[in-house]
C-alpha positions in Angstrom: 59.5 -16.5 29.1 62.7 -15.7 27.4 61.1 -16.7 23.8 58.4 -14.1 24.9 60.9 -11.7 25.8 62.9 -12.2 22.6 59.9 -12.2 20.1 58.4 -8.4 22.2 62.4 -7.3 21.4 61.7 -8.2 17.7 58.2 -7.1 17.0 59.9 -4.0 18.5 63.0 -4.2 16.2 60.2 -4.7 13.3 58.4 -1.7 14.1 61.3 0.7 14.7 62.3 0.0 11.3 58.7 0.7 9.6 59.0 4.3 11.5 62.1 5.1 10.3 61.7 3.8 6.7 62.5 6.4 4.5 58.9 6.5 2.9 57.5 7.0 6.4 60.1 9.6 7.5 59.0 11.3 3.6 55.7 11.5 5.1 55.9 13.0 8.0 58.5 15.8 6.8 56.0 16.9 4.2 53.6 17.7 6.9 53.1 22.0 7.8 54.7 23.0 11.4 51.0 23.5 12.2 50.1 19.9 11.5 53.8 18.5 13.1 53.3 19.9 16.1 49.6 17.6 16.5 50.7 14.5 15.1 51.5 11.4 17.4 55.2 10.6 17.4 55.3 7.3 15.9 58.4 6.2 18.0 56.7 7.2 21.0 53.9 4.6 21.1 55.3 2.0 23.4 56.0 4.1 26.3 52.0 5.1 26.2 50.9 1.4 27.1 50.9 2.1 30.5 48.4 4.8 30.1 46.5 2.2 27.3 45.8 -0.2 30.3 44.4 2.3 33.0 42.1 3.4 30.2 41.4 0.0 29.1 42.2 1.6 25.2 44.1 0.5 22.0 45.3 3.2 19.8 44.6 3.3 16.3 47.4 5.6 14.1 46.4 4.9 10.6 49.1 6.3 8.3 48.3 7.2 4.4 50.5 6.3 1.6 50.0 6.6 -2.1 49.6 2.5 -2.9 48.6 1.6 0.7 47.1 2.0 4.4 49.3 1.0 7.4 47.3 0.8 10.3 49.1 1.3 13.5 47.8 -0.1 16.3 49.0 -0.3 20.4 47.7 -2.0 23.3 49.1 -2.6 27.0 49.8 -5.8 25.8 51.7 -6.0 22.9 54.5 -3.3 21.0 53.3 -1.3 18.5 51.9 -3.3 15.6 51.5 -2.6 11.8 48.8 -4.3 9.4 49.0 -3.0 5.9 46.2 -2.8 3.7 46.0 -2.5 -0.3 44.2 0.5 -0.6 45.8 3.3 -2.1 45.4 7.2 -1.4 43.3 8.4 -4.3 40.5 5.1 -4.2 40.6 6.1 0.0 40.2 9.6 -0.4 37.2 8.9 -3.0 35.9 6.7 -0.4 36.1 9.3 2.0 34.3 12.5 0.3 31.2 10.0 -0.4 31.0 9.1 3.4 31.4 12.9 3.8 28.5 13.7 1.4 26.2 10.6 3.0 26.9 11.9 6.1 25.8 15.6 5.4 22.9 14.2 4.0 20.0 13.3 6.6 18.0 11.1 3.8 21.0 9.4 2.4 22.3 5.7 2.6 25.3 6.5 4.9 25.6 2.7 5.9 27.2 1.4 2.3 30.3 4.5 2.6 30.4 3.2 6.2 30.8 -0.1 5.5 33.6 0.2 2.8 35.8 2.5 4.8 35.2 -0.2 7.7 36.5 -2.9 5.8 39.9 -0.7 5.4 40.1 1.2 8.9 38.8 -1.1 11.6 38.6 -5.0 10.3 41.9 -6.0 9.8 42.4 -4.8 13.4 39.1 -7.1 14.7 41.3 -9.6 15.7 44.5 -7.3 17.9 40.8 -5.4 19.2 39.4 -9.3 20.5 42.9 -10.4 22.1 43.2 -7.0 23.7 39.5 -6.8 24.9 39.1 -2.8 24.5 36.1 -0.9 25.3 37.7 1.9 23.9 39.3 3.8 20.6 42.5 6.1 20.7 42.4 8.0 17.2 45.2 9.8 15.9 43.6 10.2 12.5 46.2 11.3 9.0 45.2 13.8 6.2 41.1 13.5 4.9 40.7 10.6 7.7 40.3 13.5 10.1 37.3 14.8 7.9 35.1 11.8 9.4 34.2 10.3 12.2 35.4 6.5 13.0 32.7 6.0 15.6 30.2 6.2 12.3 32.0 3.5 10.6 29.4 0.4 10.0 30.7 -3.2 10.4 27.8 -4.6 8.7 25.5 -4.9 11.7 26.0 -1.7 14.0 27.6 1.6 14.1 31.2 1.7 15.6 29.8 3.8 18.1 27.9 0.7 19.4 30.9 -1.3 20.3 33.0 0.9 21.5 34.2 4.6 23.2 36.1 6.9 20.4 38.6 9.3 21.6 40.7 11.7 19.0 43.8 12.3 20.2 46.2 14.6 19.4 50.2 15.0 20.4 49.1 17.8 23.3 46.4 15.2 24.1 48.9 12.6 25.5 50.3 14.8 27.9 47.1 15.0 30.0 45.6 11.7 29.1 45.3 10.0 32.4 44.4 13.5 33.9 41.1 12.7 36.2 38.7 15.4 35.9 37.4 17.8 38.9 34.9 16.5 41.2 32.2 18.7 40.5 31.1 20.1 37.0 31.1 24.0 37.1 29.8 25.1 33.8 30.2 28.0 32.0 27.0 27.7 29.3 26.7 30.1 26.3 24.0 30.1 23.7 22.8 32.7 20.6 19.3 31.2 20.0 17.5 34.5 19.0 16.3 33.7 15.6 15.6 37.6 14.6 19.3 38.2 15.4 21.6 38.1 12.8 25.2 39.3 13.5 27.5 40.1 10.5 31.2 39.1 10.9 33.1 40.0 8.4 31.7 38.9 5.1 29.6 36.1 7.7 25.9 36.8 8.2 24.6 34.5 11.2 21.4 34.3 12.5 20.6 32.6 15.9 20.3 28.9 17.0 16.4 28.1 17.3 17.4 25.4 19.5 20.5 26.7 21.6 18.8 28.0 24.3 16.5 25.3 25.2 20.3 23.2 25.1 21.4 25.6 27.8 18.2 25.7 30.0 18.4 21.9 29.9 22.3 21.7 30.6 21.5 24.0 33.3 18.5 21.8 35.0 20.8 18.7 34.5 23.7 20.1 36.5 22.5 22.8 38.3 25.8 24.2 39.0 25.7 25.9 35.9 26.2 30.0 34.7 23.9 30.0 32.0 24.0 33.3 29.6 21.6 33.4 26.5 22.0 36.0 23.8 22.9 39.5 25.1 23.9 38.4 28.1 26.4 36.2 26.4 29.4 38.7 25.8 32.8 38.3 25.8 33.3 40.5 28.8 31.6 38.2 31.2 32.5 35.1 29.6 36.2 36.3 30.4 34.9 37.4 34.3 33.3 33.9 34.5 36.3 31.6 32.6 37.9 31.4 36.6 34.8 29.7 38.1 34.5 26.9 35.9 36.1 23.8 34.7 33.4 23.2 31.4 33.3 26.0 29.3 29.8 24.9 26.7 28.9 27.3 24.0 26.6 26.5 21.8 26.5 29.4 19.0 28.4 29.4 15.6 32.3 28.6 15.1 33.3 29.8 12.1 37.1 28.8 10.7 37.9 30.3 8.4 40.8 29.2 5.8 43.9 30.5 5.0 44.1 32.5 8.0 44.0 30.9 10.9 43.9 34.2 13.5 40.5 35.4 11.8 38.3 32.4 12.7 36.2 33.2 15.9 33.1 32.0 17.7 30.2 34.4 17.7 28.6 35.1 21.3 25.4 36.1 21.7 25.8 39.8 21.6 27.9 39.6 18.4 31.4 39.6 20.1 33.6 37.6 18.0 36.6 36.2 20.1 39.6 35.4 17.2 41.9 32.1 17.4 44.5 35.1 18.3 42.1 36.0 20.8 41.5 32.8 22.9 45.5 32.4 22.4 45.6 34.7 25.6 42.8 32.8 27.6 44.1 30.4 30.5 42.5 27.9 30.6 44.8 25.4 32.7 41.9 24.3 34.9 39.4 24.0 32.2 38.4 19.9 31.8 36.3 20.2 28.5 35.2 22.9 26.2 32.3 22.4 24.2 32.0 23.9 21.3 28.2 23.0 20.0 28.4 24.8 16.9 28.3 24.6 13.4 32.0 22.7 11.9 34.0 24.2 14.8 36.1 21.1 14.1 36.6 21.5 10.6 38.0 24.4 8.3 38.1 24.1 5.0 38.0 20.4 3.4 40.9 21.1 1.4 41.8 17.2 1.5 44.5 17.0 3.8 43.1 17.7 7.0 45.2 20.4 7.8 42.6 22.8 9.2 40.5 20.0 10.8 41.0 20.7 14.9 40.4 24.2 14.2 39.1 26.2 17.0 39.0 22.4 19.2 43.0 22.6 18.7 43.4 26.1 19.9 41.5 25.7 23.4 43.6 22.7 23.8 46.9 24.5 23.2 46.2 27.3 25.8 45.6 24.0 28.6 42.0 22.7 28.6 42.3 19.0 29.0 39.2 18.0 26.4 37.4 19.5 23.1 34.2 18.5 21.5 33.9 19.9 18.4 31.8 19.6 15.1 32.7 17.9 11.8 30.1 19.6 9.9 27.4 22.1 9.9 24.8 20.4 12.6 21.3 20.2 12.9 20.3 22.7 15.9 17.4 20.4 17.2 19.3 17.4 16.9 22.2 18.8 19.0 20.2 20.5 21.6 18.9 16.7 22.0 22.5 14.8 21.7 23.6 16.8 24.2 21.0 16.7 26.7 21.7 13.4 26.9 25.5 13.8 27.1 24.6 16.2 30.3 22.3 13.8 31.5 25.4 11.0 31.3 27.7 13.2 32.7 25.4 14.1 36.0 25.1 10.3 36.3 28.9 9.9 36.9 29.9 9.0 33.7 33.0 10.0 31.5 33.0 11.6 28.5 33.9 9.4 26.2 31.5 6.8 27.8 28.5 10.3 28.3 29.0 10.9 24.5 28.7 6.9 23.2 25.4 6.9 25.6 24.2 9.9 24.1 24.6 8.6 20.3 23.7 5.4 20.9 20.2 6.9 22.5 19.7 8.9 19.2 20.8 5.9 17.3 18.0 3.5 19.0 15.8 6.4 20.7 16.2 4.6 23.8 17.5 7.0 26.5 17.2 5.1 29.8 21.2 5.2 29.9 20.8 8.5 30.5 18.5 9.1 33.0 15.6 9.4 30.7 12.4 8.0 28.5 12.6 3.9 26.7 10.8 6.0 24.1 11.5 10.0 23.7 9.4 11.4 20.7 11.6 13.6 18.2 9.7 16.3 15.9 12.4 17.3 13.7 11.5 21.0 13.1 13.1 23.3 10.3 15.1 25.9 12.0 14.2 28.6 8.9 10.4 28.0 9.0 9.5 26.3 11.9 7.4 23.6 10.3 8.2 19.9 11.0 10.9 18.2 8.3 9.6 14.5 8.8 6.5 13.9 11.4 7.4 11.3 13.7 11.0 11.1 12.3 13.9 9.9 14.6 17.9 10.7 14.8 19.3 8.0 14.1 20.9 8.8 10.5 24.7 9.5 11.6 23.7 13.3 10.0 22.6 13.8 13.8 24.8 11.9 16.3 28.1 11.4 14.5 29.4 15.1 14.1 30.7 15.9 17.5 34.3 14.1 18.0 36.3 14.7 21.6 39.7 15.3 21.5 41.8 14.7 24.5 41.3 13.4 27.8 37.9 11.3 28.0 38.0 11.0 31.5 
């Protein structure tokens, strides 16, 4: 016991000094105030392994240098460990904006992309993962890692998302992390899905979302305590009357960031209200559990290859007190959201959590198996164009990453 005690105090010792190396200090003072105040304190990581075994979770901080990767990783077991791997920033960020281009791309090879940036992100972690027998993924991504999603890394055989729960965190999200959710999903649903509607905002023209109102009228027959408003009735007057009553705010509708200034980027309700980041920085929303936001790149503004805008509208719900975000890496296929999220509702009325509703919902579009949630062995997916209404690929299925792998949460997963 005391040689265990005395090699924990040195692995400790050992990682104290990696965090404040002066390269490693370098990097974090370089970051905005915007990104500071999200970033996981390095030197905080121990004290969260209490939390890491009640959510049976590792945490993964990988850290970008110019000649290398340092992957961080801590589990209830162990102190905060480092593996380094030779891989510098510029072949990464290559590595990265090809994934991002595979996965934007419904009829590309996303696998190959997926594959390499596994063999740098998750593999020389297999064997910390195995001792500490996770089922599930902490992510504090650094710069362009935060442009893609780890649960569509590919380890040669299946998706990430196969083998385990992926949860982005952020530094708010630690200080709800253990939070359980209310007992009873109230939902507060909004969707634009008239197609003949196009709203301008300012130099943004945005049509309707064939899909999004067949999303809500499902959500709404999943869990029927649900206020569902479609189109007009979706203002921002009554989704301010209704924000009390309910603890899952889903809106499925365009999110628009836009770059440079972070107070102009809004989300566009059905009767062309667009509430501003400055705007939703006076809604409460203390008591809200998760906000949906089922939209095209609500998650993302701008890939200006740091990641500096990447939370975007997600990070601004979560700073005025919701616990969770789902948001969008890139701009999403309508059809094949309305059905990924079905089956996330369909997870969530069957007592799941969220992180474990969202993995059951991509694996079913990954394998177009949906018994986990409540529905069909089989479901049969037309894949319709949203412009012309004619089918893209007869017969086709969503299992490309293009459809599944853009919605990240961030936060609590419980």
């Amino acid at each position: 016991l005391q040689d265990l005690v005395r090699l924990e105090q040195d692995l400790a010792r050992q990682f104290n000094s990696f965090a404040e190396a002066p390269e490693i200090q370098a990097l974090v003072a370089a970051l905005s105030p915007r990104v500071l105040r999200q970033t996981v304190d390095l030197e905080g990581l121990s004290a969260l392994r209490n939390n890491l075994d009640n959510l049976d979770a590792a945490l993964i901080y990988p850290l970008i240098l110019d000649d290398r990767l340092e992957l961080v990783i801590t589990t209830a077991d162990t102190e905060p460990l480092r593996r380094t791997v030779a891989v510098g920033r510029t072949e990464l960020n290559a590595a990265i904006i090809a994934f991002r281009q595979a996965l934007e791309d419904p009829h590309s090879d996303a696998q190959t992309p997926a594959q390499q940036l596994y063999r740098w992100l998750v593999e020389p972690l297999e064997a910390d993962l195995a001792a500490a027998g996770v089922t599930t993924l902490l992510y504090a991504p650094d710069a362009a890692l935060r442009y893609i999603p780890l649960a569509a890394l590919h380890d040669g055989d299946q998706w990430l998302t196969e083998r385990f729960r992926v949860n982005h965190i952020t530094a708010l999200s630690l200080e709800e992390l253990t939070t359980p959710p209310q007992a009873a999903p109230r939902i507060l649903a909004g969707a634009f899905a008239d197609v003949g509607t196009i709203h301008s905002v300012s130099s943004f023209e945005l049509p309707g979302l064939l899909y999004a109102g067949e999303e809500v009228t499902l959500l709404e027959a999943a869990l029927p305590n649900t206020v569902a408003l479609i189109d007009e009735a979706f203002d921002l007057d009554t989704v301010l009357l209704e924000l009390g009553s309910a603890n899952i705010l889903h809106f499925a509708t365009h999110g628009v960031f836009v770059p440079g200034d972070p107070s102009d980027s809004f989300i566009l309700l059905g009767n062309g209200d667009a509430p501003t980041l400055r705007d939703i920085g006076g809604w409460s929303l203390s008591h809200i559990d998760l906000v949906v936001l089922s939209a095209c790149e609500t998650g993302l503004g701008g890939f200006d290859n740091n990641g500096e805008q990447i939370l975007g509208l997600g990070y601004q719900f979560q700073r005025r007190g919701a616990k969770a975000v789902i948001a969008s890496l890139w701009a999403v296929s309508d059809q094949g959201t309305q059905v990924l999220m079905t089956a996330f509702y369909d997870g969530l009325a069957l007592g799941m959590s969220k992180t474990e509703a969202l993995q059951a919902a991509q694996r079913a579009l990954i394998t177009n198996d949906f018994v986990a949630v409540g529905g069909r062995r089989e479901a049969m997916v037309e894949l319709v164009s949203s412009t012309t209404g004619q089918p893209l690929v007869p017969g086709g299925t969503l299992a490309h990453p293009y459809y599944w792998a853009p919605f990240i949460l961030i936060g609590n997963g419980l």
